[in-house]
VMD Tcl script that builds the backbone (N, CA, C; Angstrom):
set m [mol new atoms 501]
animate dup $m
set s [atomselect $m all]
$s set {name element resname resid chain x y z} {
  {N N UNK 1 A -2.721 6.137 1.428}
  {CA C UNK 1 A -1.574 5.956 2.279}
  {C C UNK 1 A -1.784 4.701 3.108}
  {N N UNK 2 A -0.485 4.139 3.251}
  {CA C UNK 2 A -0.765 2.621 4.195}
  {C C UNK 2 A -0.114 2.950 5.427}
  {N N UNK 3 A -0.577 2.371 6.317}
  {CA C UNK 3 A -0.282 2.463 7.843}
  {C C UNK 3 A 0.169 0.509 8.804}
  {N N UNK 4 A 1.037 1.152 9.468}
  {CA C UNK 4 A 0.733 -0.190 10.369}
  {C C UNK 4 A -0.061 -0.120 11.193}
  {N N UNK 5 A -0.229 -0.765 12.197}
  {CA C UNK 5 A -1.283 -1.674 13.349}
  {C C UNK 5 A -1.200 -0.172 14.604}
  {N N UNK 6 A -0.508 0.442 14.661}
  {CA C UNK 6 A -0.820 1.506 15.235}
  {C C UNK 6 A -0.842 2.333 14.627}
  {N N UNK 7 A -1.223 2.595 13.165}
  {CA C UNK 7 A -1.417 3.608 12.468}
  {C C UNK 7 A -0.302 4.663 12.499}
  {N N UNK 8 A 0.536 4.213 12.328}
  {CA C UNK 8 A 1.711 5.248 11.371}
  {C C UNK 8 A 1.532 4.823 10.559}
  {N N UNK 9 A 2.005 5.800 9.571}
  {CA C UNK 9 A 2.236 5.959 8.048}
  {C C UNK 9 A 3.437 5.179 7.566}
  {N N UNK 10 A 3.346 4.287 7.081}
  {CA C UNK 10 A 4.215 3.276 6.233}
  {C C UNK 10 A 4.511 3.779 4.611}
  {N N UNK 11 A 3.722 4.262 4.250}
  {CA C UNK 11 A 4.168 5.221 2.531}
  {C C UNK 11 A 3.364 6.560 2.469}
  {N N UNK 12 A 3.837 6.900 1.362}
  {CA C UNK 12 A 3.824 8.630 1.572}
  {C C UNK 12 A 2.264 8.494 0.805}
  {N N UNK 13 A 1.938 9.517 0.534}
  {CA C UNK 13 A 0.171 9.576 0.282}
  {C C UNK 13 A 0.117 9.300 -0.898}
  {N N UNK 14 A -1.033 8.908 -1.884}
  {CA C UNK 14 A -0.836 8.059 -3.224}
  {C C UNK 14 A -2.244 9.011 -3.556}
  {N N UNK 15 A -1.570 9.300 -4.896}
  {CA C UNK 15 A -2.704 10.218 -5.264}
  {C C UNK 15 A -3.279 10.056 -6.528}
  {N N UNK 16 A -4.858 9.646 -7.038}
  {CA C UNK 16 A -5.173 8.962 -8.227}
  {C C UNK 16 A -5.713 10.028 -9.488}
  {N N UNK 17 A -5.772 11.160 -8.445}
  {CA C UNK 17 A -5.903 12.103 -9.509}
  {C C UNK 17 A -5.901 13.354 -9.040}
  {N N UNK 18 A -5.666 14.572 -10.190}
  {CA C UNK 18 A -5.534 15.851 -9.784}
  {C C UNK 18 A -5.992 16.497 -8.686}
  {N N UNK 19 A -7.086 16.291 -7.964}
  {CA C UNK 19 A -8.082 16.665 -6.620}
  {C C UNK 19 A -9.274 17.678 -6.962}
  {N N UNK 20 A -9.242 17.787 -8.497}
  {CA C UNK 20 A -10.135 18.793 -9.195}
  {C C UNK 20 A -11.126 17.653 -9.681}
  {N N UNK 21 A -11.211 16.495 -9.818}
  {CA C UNK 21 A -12.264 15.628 -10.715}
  {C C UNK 21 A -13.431 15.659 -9.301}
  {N N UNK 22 A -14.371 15.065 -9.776}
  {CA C UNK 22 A -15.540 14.299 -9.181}
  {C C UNK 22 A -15.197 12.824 -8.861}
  {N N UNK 23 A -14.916 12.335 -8.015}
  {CA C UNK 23 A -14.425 11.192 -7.638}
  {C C UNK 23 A -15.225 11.045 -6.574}
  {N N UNK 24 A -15.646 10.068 -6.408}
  {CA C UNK 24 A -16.504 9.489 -5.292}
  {C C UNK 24 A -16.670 7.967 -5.106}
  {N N UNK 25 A -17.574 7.694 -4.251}
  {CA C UNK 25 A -17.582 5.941 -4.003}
  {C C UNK 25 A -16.524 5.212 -4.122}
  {N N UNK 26 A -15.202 5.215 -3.278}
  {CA C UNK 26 A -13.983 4.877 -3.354}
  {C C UNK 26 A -14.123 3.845 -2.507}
  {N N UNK 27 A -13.532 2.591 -3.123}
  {CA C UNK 27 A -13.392 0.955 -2.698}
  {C C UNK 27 A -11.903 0.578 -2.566}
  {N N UNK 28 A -11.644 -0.277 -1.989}
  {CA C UNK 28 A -10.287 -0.665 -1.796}
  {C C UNK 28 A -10.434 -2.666 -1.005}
  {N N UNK 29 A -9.714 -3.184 -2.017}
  {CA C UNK 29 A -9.363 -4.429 -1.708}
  {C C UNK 29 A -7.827 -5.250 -1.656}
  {N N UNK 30 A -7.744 -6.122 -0.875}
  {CA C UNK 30 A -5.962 -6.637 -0.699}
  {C C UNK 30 A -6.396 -7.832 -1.728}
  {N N UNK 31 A -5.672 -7.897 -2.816}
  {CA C UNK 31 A -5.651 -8.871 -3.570}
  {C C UNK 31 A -4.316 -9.453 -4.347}
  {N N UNK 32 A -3.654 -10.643 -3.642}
  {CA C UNK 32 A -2.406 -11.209 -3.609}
  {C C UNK 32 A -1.227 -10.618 -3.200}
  {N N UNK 33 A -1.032 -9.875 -3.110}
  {CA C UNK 33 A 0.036 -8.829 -2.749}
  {C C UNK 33 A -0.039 -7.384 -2.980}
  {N N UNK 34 A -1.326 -7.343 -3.623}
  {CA C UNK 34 A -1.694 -5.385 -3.961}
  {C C UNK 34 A -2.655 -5.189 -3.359}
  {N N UNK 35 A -2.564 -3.705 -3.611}
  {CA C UNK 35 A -4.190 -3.571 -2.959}
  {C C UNK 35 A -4.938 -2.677 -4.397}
  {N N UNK 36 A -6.363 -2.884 -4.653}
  {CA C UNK 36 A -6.478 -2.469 -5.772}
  {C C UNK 36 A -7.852 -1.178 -5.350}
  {N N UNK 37 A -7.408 -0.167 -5.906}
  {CA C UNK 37 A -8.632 0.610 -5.554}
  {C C UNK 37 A -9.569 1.145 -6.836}
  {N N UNK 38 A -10.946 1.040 -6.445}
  {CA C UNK 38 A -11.761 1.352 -7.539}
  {C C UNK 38 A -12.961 2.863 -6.849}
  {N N UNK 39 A -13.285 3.686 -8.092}
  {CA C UNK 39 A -14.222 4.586 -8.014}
  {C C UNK 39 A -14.807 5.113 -9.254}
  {N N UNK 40 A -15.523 5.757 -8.896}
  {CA C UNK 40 A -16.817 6.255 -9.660}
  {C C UNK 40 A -16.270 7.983 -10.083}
  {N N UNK 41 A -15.825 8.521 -11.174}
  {CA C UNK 41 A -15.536 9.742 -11.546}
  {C C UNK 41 A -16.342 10.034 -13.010}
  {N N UNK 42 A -17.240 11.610 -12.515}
  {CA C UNK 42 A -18.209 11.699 -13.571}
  {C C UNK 42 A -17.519 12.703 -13.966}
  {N N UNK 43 A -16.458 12.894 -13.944}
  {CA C UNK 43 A -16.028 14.284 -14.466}
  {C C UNK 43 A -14.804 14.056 -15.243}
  {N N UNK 44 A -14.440 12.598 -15.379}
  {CA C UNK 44 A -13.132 11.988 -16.382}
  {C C UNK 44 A -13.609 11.751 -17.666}
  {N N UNK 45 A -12.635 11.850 -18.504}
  {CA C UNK 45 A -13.014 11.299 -20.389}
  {C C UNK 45 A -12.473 10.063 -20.263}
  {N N UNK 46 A -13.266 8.534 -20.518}
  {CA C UNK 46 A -14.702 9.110 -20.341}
  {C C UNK 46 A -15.162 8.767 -18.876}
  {N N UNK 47 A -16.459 9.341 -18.701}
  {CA C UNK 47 A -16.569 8.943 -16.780}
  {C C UNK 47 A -17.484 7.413 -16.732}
  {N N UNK 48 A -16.542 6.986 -15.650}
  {CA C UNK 48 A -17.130 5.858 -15.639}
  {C C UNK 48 A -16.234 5.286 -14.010}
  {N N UNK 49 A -16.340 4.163 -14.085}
  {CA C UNK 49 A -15.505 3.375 -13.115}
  {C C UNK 49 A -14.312 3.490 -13.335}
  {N N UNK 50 A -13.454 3.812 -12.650}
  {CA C UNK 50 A -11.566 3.713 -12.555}
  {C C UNK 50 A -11.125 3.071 -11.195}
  {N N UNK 51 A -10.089 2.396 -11.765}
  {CA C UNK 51 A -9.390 1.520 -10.758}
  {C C UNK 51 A -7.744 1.953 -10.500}
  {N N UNK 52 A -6.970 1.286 -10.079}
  {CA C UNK 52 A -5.318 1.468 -9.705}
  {C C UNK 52 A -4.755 0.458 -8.709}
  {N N UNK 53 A -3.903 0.160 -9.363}
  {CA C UNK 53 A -3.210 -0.951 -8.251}
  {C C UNK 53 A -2.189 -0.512 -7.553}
  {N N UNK 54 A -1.861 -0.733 -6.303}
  {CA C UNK 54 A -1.146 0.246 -5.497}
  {C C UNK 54 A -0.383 -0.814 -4.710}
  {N N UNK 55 A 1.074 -0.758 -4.311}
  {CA C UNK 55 A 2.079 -2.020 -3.565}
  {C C UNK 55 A 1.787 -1.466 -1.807}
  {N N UNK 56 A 2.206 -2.639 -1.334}
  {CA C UNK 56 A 2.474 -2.489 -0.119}
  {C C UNK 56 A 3.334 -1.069 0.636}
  {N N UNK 57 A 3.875 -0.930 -0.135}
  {CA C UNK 57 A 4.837 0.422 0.139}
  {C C UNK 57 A 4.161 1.853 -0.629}
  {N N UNK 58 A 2.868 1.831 -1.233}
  {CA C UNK 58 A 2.322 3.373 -2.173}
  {C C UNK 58 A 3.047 2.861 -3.177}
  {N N UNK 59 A 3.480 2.583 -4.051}
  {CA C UNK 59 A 4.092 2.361 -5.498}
  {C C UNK 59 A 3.175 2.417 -6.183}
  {N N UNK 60 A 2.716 2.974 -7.093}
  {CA C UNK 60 A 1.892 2.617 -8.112}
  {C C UNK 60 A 2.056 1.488 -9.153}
  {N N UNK 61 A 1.394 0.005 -9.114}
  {CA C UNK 61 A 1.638 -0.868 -9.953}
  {C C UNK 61 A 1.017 -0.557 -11.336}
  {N N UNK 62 A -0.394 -0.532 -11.442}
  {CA C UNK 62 A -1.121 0.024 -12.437}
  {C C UNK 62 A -2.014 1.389 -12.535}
  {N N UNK 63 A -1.282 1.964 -13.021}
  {CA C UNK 63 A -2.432 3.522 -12.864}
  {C C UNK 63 A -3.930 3.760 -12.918}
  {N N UNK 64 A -4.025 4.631 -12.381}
  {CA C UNK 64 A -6.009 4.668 -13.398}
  {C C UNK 64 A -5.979 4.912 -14.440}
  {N N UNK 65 A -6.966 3.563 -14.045}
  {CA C UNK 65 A -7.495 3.172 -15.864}
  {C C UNK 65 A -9.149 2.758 -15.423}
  {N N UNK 66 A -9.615 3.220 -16.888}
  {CA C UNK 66 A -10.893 2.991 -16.977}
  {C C UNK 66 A -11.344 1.139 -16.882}
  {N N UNK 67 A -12.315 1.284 -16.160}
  {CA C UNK 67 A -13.000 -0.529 -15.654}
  {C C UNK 67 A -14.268 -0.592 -16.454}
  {N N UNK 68 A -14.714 -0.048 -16.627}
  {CA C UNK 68 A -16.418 0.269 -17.263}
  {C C UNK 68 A -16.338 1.577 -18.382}
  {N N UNK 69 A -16.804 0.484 -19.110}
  {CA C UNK 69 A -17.000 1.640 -20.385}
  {C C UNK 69 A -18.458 2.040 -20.240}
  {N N UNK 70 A -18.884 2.983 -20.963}
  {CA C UNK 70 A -20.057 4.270 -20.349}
  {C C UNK 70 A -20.679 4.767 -21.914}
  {N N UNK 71 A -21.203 2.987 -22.599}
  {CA C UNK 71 A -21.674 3.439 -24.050}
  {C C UNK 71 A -23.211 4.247 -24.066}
  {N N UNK 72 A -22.996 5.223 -25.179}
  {CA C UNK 72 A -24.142 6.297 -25.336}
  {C C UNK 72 A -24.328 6.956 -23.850}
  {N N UNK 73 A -23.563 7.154 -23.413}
  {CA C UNK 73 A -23.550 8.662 -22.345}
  {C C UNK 73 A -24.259 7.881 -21.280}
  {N N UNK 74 A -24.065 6.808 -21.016}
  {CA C UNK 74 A -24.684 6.071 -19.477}
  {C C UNK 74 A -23.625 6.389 -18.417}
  {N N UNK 75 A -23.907 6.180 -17.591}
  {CA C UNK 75 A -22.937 6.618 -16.278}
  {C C UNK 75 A -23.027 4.965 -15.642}
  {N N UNK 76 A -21.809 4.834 -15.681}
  {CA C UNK 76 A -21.315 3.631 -14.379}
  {C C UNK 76 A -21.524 4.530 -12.905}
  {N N UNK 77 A -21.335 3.284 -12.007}
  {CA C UNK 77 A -21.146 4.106 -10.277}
  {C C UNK 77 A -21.222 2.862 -9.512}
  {N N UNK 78 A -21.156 3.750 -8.256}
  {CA C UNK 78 A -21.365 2.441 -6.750}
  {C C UNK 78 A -20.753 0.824 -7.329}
  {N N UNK 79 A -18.903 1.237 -7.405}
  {CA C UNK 79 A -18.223 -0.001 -7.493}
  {C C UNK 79 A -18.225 -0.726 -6.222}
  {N N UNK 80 A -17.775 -1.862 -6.417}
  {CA C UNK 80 A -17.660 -2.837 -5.314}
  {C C UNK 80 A -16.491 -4.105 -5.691}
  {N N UNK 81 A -15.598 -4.241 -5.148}
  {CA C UNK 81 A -14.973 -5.262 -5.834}
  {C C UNK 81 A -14.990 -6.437 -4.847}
  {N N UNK 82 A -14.364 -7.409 -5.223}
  {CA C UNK 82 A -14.183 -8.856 -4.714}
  {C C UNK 82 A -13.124 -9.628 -5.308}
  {N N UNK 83 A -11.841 -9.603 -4.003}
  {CA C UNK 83 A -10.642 -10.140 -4.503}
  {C C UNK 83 A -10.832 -11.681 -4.656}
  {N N UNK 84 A -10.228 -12.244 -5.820}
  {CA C UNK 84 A -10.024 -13.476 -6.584}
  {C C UNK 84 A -8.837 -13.816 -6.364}
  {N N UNK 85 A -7.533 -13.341 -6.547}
  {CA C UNK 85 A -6.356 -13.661 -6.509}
  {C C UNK 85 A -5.784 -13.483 -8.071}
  {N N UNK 86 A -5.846 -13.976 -8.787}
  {CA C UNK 86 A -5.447 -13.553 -10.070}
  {C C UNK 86 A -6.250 -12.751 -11.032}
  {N N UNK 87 A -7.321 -12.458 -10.385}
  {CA C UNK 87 A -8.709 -11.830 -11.145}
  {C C UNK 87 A -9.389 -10.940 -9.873}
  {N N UNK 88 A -10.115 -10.359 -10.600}
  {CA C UNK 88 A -11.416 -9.334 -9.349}
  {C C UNK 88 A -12.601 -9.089 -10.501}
  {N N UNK 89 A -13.308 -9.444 -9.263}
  {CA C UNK 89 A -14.427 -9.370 -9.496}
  {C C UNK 89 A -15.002 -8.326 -9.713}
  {N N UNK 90 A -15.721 -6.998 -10.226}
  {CA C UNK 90 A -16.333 -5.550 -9.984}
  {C C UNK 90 A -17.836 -5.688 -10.300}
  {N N UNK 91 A -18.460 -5.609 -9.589}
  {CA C UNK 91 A -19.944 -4.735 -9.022}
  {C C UNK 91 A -19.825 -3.613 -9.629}
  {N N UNK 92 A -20.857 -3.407 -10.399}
  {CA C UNK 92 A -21.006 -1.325 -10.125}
  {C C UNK 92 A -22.612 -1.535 -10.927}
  {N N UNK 93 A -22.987 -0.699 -10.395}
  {CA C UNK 93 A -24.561 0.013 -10.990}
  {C C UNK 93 A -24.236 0.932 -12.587}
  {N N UNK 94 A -25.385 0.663 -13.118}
  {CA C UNK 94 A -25.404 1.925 -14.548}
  {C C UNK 94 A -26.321 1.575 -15.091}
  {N N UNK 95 A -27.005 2.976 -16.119}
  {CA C UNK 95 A -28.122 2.908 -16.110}
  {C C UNK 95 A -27.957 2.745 -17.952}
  {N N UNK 96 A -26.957 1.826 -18.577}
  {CA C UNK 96 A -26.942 1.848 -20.359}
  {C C UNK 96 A -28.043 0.700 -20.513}
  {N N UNK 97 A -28.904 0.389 -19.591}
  {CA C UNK 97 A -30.044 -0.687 -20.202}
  {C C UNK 97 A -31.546 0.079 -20.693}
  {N N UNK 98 A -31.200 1.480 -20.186}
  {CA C UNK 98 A -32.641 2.074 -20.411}
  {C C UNK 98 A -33.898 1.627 -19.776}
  {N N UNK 99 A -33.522 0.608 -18.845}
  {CA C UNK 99 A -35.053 0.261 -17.687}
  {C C UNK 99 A -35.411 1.195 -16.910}
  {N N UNK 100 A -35.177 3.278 -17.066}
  {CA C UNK 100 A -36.000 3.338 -15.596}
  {C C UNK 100 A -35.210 3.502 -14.445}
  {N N UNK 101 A -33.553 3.407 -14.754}
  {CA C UNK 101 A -33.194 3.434 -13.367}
  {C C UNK 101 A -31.534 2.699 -13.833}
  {N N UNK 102 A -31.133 2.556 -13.082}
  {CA C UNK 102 A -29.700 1.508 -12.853}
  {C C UNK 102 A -30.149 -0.102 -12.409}
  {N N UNK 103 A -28.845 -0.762 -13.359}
  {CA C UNK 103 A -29.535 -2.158 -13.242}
  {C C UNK 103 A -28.011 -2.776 -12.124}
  {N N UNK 104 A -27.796 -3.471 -11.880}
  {CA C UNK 104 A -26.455 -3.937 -11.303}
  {C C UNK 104 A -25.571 -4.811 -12.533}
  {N N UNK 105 A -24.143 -4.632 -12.775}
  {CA C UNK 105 A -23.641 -5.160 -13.719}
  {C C UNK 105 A -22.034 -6.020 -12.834}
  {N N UNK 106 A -21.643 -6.951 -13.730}
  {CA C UNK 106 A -20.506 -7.350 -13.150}
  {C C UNK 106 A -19.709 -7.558 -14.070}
  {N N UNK 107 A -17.914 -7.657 -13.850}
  {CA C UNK 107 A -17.587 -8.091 -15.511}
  {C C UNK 107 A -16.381 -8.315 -14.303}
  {N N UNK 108 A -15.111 -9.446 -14.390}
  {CA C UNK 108 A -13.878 -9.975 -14.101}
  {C C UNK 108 A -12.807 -8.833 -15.085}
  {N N UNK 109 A -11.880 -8.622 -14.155}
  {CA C UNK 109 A -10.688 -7.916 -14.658}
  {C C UNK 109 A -9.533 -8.683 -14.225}
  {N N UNK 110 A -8.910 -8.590 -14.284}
  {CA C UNK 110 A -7.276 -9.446 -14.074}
  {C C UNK 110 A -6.693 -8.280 -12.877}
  {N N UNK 111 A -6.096 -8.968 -12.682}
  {CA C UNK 111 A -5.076 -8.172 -10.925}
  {C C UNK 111 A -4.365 -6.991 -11.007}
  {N N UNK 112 A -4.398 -7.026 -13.007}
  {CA C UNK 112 A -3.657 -5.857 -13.459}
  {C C UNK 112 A -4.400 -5.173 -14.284}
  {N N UNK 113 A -6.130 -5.656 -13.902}
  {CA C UNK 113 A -6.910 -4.751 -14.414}
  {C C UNK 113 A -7.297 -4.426 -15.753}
  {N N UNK 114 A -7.049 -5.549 -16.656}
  {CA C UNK 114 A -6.827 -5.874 -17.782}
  {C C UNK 114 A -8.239 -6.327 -17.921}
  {N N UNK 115 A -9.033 -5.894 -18.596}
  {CA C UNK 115 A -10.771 -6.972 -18.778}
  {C C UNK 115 A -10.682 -8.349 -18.954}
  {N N UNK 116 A -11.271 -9.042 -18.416}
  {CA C UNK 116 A -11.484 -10.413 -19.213}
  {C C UNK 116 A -12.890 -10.595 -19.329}
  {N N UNK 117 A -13.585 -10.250 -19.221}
  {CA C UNK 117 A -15.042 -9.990 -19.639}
  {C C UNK 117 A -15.952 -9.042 -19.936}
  {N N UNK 118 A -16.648 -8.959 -20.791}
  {CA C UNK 118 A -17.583 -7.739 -21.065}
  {C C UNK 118 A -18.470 -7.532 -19.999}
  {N N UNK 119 A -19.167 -6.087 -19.438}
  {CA C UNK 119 A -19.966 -5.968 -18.381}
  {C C UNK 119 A -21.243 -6.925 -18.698}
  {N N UNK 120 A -21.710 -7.754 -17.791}
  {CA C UNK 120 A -23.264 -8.773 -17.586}
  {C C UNK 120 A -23.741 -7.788 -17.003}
  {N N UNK 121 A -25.139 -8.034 -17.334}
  {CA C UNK 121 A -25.975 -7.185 -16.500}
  {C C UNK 121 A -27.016 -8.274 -15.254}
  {N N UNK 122 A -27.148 -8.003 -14.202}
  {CA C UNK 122 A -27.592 -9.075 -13.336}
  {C C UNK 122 A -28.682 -8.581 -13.075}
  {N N UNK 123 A -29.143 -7.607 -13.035}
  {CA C UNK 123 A -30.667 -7.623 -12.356}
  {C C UNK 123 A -31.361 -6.872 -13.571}
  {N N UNK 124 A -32.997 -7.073 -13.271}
  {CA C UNK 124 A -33.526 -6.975 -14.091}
  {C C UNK 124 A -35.042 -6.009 -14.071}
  {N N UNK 125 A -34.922 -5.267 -13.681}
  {CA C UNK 125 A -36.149 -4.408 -13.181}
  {C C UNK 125 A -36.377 -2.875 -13.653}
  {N N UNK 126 A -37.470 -2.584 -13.802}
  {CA C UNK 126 A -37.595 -0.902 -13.690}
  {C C UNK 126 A -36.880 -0.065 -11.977}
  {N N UNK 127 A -36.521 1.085 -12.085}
  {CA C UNK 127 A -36.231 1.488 -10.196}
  {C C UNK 127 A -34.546 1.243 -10.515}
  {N N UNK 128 A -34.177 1.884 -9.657}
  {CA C UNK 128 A -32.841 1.470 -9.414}
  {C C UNK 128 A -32.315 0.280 -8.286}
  {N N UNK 129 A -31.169 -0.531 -9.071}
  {CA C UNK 129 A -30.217 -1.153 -8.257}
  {C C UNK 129 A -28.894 -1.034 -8.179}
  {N N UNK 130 A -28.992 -0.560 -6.972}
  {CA C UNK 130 A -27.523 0.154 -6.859}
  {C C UNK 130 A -27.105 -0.238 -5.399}
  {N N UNK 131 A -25.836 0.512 -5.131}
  {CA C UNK 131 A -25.136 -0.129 -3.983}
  {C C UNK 131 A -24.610 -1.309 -3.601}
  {N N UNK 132 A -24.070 -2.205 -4.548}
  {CA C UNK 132 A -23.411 -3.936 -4.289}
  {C C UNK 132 A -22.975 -4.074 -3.075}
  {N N UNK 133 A -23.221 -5.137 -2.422}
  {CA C UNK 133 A -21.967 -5.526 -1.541}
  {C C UNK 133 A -21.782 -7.035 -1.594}
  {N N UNK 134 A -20.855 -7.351 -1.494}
  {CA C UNK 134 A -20.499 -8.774 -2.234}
  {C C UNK 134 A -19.822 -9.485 -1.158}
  {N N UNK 135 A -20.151 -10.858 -0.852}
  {CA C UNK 135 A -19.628 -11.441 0.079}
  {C C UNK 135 A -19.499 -13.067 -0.531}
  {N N UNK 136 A -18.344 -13.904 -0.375}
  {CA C UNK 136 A -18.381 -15.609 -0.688}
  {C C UNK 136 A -19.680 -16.063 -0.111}
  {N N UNK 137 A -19.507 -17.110 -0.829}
  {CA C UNK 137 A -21.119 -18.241 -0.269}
  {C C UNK 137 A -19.983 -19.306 -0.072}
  {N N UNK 138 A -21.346 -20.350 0.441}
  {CA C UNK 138 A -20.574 -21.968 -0.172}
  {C C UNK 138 A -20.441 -22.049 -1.285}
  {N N UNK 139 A -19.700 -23.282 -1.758}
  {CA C UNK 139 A -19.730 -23.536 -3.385}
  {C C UNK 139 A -19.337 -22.607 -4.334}
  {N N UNK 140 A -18.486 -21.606 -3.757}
  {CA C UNK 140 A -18.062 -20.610 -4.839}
  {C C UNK 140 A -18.592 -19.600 -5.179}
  {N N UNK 141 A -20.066 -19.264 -4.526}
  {CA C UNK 141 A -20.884 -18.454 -4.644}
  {C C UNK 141 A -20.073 -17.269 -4.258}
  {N N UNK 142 A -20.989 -16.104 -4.744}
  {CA C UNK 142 A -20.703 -15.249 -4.442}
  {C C UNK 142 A -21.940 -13.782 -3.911}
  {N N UNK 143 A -22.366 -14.064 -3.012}
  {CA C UNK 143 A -23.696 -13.222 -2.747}
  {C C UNK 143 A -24.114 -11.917 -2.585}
  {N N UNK 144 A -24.884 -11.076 -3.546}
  {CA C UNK 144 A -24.659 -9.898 -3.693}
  {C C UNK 144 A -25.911 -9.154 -2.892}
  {N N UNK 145 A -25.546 -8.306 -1.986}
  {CA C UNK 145 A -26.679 -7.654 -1.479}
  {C C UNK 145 A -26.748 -5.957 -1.852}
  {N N UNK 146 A -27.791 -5.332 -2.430}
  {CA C UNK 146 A -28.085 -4.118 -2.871}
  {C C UNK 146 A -29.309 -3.498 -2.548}
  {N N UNK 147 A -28.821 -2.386 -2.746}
  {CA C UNK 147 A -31.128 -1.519 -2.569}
  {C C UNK 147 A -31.441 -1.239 -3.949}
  {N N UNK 148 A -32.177 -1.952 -4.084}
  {CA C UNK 148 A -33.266 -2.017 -4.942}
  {C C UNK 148 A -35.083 -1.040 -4.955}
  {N N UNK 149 A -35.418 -0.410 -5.761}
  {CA C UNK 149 A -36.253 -0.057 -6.020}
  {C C UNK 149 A -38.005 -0.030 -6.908}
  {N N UNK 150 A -37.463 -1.530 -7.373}
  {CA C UNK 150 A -38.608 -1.928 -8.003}
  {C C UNK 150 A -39.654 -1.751 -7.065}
  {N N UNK 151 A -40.091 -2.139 -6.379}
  {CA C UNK 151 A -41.649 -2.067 -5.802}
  {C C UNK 151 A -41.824 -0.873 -5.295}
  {N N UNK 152 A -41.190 0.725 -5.997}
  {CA C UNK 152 A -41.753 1.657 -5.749}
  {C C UNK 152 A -41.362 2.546 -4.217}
  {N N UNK 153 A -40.109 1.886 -3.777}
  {CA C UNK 153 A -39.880 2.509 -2.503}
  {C C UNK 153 A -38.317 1.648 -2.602}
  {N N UNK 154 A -37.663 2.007 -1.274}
  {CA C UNK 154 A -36.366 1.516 -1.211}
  {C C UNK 154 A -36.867 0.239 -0.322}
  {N N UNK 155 A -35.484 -0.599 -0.893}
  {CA C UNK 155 A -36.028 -2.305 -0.289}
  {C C UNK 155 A -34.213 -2.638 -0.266}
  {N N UNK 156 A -34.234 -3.559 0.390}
  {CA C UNK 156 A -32.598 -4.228 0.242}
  {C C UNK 156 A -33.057 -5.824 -0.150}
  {N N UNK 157 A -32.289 -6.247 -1.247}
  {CA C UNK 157 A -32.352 -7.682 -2.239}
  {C C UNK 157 A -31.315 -7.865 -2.031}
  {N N UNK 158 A -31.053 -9.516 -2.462}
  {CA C UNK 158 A -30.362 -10.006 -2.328}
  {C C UNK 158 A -30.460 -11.095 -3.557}
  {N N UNK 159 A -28.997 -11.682 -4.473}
  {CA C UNK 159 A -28.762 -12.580 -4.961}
  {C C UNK 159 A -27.726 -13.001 -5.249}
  {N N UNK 160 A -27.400 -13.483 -5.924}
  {CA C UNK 160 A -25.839 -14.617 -5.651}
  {C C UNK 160 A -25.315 -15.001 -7.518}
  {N N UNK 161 A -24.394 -14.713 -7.618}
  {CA C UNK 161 A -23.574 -15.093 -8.698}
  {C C UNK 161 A -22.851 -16.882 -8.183}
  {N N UNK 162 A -23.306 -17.522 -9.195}
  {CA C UNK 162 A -22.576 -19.208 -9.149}
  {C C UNK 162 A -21.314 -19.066 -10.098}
  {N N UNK 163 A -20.915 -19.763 -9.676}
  {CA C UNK 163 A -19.216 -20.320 -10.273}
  {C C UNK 163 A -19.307 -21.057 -11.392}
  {N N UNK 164 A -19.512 -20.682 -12.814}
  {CA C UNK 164 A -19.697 -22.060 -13.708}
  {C C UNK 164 A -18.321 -21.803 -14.611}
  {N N UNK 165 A -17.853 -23.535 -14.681}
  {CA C UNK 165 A -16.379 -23.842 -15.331}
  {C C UNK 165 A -16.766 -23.710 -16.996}
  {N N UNK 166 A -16.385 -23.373 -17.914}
  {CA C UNK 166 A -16.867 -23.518 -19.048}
  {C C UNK 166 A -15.689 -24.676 -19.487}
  {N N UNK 167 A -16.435 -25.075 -21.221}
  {CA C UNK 167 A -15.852 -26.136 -21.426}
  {C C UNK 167 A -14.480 -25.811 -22.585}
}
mol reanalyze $m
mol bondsrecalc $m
mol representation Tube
mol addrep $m
């Protein structure tokens, strides 16, 4: 539901699914004129990351739909997005690399949530990395901070996705 500046209710409540799933780690970003929300449901066919684009007024632009595919029974989770304007960016943890843990992955979707890239996987360790949070750099960067578990205990890392133009 959206509210104004003193918090009334501006649209009626927007609802992404039955209230019976497992839904959790729910994100929400303003990107060009929508707002797009993403989460983590282990209890959907298949479970993985789901998103929805939602108008200024509750309208539903794009429904939930699956963001992360979940090959050989891996579990996506802990989304994070980062509005682009014609694209978004998604963060989420999953563990389809078989290291030991969750690695951090990223892949670009379009505004309408459409893929334009296959999930990358960015980190590289035994332990889990999970929890993104994503903030601009200079230069287009984009700097990702998470807890990480390689050295055997919880730690918070940090690294940065660069902007490269292809040809």
């Amino acid at each position: 539901q959206t509210f104004d500046f003193d918090l009334n209710p501006v649209s009626p409540v927007v609802t992404f699914n039955d209230g019976l799933s497992d839904a959790v780690y729910p994100t929400v970003v303003w990107n060009d004129g929508n707002y797009i929300v993403a989460w983590f449901d282990r209890s959907a066919s298949p479970a993985g990351i789901y998103a929805s684009v939602v108008d200024p007024a509750g309208n539903t632009v794009v429904a939930p739909t699956a963001i992360s595919s979940t090959p050989n029974g891996s579990f996506s989770r802990y989304p994070t997005l980062k509005a682009l304007g014609d694209r978004v960016l998604v963060l989420f943890s999953d563990d389809r690399g078989g290291n030991q843990g969750y690695e951090l992955y990223g892949r670009m979707v379009s505004d309408l949530l459409v893929p334009l890239t296959e999930p990358t996987r960015i980190t590289q360790a035994s332990g889990d990395s999970i929890n993104p949070r994503a903030a601009f750099g200079p230069d287009g960067n984009v700097g990702i901070l998470f807890r990480d578990d390689r050295l055997g205990a919880q730690h918070v890392f940090f690294t940065r996705l660069g902007c490269l133009v292809g040809n």
